[in-house]
C-alpha positions as CSV (number, residue, x, y, z in Angstrom):
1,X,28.1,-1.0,2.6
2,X,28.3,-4.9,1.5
3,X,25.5,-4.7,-1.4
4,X,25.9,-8.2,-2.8
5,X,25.0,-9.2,1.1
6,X,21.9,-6.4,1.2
7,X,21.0,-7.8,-1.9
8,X,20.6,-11.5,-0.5
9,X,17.5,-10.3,1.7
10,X,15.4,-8.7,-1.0
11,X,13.3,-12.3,-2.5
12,X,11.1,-12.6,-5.4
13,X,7.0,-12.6,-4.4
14,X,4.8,-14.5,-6.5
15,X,1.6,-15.0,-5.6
16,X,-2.1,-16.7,-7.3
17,X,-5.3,-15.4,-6.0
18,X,-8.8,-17.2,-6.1
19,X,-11.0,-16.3,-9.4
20,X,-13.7,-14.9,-6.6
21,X,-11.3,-13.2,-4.8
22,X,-12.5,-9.7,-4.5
23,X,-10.0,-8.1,-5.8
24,X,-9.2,-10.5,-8.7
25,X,-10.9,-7.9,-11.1
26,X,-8.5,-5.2,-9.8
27,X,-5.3,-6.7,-9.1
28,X,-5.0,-9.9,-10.7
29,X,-5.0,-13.5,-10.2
30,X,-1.1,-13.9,-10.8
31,X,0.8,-10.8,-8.6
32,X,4.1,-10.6,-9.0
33,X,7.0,-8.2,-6.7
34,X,9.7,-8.3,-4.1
35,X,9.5,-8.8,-0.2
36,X,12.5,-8.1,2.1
37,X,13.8,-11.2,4.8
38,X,12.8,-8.8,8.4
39,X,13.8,-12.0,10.2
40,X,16.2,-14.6,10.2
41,X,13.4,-16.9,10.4
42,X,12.1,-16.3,6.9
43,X,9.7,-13.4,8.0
44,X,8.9,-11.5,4.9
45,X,8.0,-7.7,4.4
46,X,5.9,-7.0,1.3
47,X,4.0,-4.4,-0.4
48,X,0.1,-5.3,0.9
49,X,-1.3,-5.7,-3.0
50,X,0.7,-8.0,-3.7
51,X,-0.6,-11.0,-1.2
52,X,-4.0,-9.8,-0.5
53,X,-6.4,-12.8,-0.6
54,X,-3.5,-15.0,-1.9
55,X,-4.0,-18.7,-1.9
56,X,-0.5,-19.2,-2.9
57,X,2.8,-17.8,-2.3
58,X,6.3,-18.3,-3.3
59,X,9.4,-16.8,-2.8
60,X,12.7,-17.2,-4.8
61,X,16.1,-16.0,-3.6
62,X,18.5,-14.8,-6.2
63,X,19.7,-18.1,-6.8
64,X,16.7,-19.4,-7.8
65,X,16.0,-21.3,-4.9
66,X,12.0,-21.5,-4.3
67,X,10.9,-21.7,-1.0
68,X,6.7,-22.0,-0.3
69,X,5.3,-19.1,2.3
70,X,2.5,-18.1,3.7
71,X,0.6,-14.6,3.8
72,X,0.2,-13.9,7.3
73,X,-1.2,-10.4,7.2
74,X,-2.1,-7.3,5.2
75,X,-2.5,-3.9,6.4
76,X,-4.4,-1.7,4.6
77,X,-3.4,1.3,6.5
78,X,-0.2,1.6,5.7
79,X,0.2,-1.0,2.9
80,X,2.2,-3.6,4.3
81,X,1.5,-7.0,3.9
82,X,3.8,-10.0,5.9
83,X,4.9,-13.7,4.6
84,X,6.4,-16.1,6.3
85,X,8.7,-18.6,5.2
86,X,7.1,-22.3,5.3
87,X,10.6,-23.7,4.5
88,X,14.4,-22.3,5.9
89,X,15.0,-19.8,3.5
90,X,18.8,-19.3,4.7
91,X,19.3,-15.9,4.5
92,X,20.3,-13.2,6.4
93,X,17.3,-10.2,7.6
94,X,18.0,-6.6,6.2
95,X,18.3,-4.2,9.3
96,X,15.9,-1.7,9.6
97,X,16.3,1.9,9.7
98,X,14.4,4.9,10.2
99,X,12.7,6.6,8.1
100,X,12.2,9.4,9.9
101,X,15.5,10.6,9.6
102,X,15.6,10.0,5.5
103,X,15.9,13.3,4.3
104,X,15.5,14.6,0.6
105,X,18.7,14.8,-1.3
106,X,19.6,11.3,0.3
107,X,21.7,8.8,-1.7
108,X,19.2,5.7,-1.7
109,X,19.5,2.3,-3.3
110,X,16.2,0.4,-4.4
111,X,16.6,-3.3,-5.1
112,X,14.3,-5.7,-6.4
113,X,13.9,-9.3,-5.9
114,X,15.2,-10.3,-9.3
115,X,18.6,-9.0,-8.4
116,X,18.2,-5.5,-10.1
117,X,18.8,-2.1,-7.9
118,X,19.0,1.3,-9.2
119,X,21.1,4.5,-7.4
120,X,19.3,7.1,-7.1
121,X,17.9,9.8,-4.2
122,X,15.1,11.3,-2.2
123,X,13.1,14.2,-3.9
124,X,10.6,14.6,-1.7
125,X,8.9,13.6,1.1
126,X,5.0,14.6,1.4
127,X,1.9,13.5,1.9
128,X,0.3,11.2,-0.5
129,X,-3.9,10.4,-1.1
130,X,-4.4,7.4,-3.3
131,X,-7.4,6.7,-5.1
132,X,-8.6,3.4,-3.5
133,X,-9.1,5.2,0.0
134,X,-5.5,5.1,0.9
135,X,-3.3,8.2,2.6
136,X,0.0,8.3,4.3
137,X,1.1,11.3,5.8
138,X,4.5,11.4,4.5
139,X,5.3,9.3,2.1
140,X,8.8,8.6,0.5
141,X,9.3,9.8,-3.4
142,X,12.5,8.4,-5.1
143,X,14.1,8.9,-8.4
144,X,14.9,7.5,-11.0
145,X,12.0,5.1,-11.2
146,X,12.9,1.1,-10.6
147,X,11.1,-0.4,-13.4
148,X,9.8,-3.1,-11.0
149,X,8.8,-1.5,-8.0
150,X,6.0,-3.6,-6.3
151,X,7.9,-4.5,-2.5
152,X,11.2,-3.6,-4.0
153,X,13.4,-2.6,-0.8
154,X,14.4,1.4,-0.2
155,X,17.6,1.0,1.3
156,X,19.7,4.0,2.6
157,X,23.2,4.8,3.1
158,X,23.9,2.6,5.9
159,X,22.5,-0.6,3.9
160,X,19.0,-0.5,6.3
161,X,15.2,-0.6,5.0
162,X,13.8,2.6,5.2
163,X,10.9,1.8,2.8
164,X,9.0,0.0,0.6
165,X,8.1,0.6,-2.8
166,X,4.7,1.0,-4.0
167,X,4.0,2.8,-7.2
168,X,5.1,4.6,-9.9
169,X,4.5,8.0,-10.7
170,X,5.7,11.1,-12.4
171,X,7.2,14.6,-11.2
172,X,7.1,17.6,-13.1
173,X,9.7,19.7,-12.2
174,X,11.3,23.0,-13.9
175,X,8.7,22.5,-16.7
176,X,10.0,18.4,-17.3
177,X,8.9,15.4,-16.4
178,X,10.5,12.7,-14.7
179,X,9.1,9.1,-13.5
180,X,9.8,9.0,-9.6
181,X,8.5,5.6,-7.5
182,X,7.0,6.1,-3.9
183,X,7.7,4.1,-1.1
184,X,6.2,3.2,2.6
185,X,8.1,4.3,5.2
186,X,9.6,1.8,7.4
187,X,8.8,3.4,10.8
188,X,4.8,2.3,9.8
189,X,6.0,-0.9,10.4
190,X,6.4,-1.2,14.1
191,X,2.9,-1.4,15.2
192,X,1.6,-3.5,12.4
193,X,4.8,-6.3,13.6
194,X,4.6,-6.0,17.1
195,X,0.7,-7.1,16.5
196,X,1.3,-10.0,14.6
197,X,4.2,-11.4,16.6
198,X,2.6,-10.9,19.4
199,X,-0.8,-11.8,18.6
200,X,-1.1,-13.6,15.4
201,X,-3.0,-10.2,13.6
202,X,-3.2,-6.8,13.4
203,X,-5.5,-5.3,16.3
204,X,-5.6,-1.8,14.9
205,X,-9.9,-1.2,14.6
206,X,-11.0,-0.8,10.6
207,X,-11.7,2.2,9.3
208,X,-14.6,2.8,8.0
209,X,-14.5,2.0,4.2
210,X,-16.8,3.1,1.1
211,X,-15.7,1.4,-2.1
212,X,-15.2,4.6,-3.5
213,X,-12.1,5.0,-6.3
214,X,-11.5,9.0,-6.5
215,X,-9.5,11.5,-7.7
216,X,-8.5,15.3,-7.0
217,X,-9.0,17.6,-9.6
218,X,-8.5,21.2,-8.9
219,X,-9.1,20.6,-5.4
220,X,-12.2,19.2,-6.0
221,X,-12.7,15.5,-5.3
222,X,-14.1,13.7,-8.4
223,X,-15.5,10.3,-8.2
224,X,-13.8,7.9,-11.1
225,X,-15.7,4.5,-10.2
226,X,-17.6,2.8,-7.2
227,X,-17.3,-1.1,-6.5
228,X,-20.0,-3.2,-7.3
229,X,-22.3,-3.9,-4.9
230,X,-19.9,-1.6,-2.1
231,X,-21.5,0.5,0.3
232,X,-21.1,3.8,-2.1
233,X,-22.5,2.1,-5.0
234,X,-25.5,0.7,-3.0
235,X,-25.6,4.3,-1.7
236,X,-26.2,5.5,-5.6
237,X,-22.8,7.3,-5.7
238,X,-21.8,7.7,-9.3
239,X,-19.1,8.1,-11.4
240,X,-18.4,12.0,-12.3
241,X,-20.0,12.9,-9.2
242,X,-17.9,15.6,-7.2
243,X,-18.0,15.4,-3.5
244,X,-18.5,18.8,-2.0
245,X,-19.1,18.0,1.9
246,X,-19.1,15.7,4.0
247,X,-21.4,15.7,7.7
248,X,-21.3,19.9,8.1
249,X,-17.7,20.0,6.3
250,X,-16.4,21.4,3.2
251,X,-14.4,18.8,1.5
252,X,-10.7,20.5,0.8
253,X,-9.2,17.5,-1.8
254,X,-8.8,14.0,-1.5
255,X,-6.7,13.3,1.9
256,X,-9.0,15.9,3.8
257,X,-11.8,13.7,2.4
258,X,-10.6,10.4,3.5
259,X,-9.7,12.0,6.5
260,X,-13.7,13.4,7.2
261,X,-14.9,10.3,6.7
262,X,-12.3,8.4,8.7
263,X,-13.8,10.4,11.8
264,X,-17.2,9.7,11.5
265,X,-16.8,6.6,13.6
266,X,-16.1,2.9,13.0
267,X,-17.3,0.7,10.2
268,X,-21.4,1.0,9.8
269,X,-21.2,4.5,10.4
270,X,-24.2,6.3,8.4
271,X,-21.9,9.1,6.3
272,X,-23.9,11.9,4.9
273,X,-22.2,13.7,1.9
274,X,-23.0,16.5,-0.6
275,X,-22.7,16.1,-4.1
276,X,-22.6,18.0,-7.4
277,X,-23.7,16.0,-10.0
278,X,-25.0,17.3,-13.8
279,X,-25.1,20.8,-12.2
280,X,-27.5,19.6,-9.5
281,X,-26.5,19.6,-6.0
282,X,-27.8,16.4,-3.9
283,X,-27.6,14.9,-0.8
284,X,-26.6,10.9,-0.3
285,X,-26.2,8.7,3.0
286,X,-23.6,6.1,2.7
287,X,-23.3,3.8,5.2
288,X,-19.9,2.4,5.2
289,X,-18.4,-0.9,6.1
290,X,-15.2,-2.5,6.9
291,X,-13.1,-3.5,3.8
292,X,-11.4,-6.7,5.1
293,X,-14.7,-8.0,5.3
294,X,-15.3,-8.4,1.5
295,X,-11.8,-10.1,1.5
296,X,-10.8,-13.6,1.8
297,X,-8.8,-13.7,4.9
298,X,-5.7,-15.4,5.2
299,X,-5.2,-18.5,6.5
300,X,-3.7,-20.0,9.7
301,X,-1.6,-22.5,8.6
């Protein structure tokens, strides 16, 4: 594996948002991470947070070379977000692997754009519910932790992208605890790339979304905040309410609730849920929307 050549790929993302960007509250006006060259054309691969509603964008190659860029896309299934390039950026793509076939117990590397990589492994591979309305069915956990994470590049044995980070996290294992960083998996890529290259967005239909920021407790899903003037808060969904059912269903923890609510339809769908709140059960009607719509789009350049 050439590394100082692997390492050439993975860019430095820095990005300014609007001051009414939506999520300028949330994520910040200044974002700052990592993006991996996909193409030799200066196609970028980035974790989504990090360019969503961006005005700006740079990237900066290890040698401190700037180069402008776009934000073409942001998926907020998977996570992914896409920049392109808007002057040569001269370096070579990263191959991509499959992720799939990463197994735990896997000798990893996980670069950032700043020129920074740590050797670590796989530890698990599992699903993962995230509190903003966000699940992937198997998602990649690596240790130890890459102190800067955000689109940092999960590269395997073979020097090709298998992921892409996203958080941070901890582990307890055998009675310790041990800070572990998840990851993407590369093979959600596919769909999302085909769609833009070929048709200038993603075509996937929204899911319908509630503005709804939860949390599993005991198996019980507990509601930590709503977003302002978001189709839960609007609904009168509070925080500390638990979430009990959802339609006729019993709500099993956080993925099976994203997932109940994922099938009631597309965006607009009425969503009828159960809640326990102060002791006293209650019935709400939410009715969702599409989250991109509350977002500034990007822009065609």
């Amino acid at each position: 594996m050439d590394l100082e050549k692997i390492m050439r790929s993975v860019v430095a993302v820095r990005a300014s948002v609007p001051e009414k960007a939506f999520t300028a509250g949330t994520l910040g006006m200044r974002r700052e991470g990592s993006g991996v060259v996909i193409r030799e054309n200066g196609l970028v691969l980035t974790i989504g947070y990090l360019i969503t509603e961006a005005d700006e964008v740079w990237l900066t190659r290890h040698d401190g070379r700037v180069v402008p860029a776009h934000a073409l896309a942001y998926d907020q299934e998977s996570g992914f977000g896409l920049v392109q390039a808007l002057a040569p950026l001269e370096l070579p793509a990263l191959p991509i692997g499959d992720s799939d076939k990463a197994s735990v117990e896997d000798d990893i590397i996980f670069a950032d754009g700043e020129g920074q990589y740590v050797r670590g492994s796989i530890v698990a591979k599992q699903e993962f519910a995230g509190y903003w309305e966000y699940l992937l069915d198997e998602a990649i956990f690596i240790a130890p932790a890459h102190p800067s994470w955000g689109g940092a590049a999960l590269i395997d044995g073979d020097g090709k992208l298998v992921g892409l980070g996203s958080l941070r996290l901890q582990m307890s294992k055998g009675g310790e605890i041990a800070d572990i960083n998840m990851a993407v998996p590369i093979n959600l890529l596919r769909p999302i790339l085909d769609d833009v290259l070929n048709q200038g967005a993603i075509s996937r239909p929204p899911r319908p979304w509630l503005g709804a920021f939860s949390a599993e407790t005991n198996g019980e899903v507990v509601v930590m905040s709503v977003t302002e003037d978001g189709p839960a808060a609007k609904a009168g969904l509070r925080r500390g309410d638990v979430i009990s059912e959802i339609r006729d269903g019993e709500v099993d923890g956080l993925a099976d609730f994203y997932r109940k609510v994922w099938e009631s339809g597309s965006p607009g769908a009425e969503i009828p849920m159960r809640i326990l709140r102060d002791g006293r059960e209650a019935w709400l009607r939410i009715k969702s929307a599409d989250r991109n719509d509350f977002l500034i789009k990007p822009q065609l350049q």
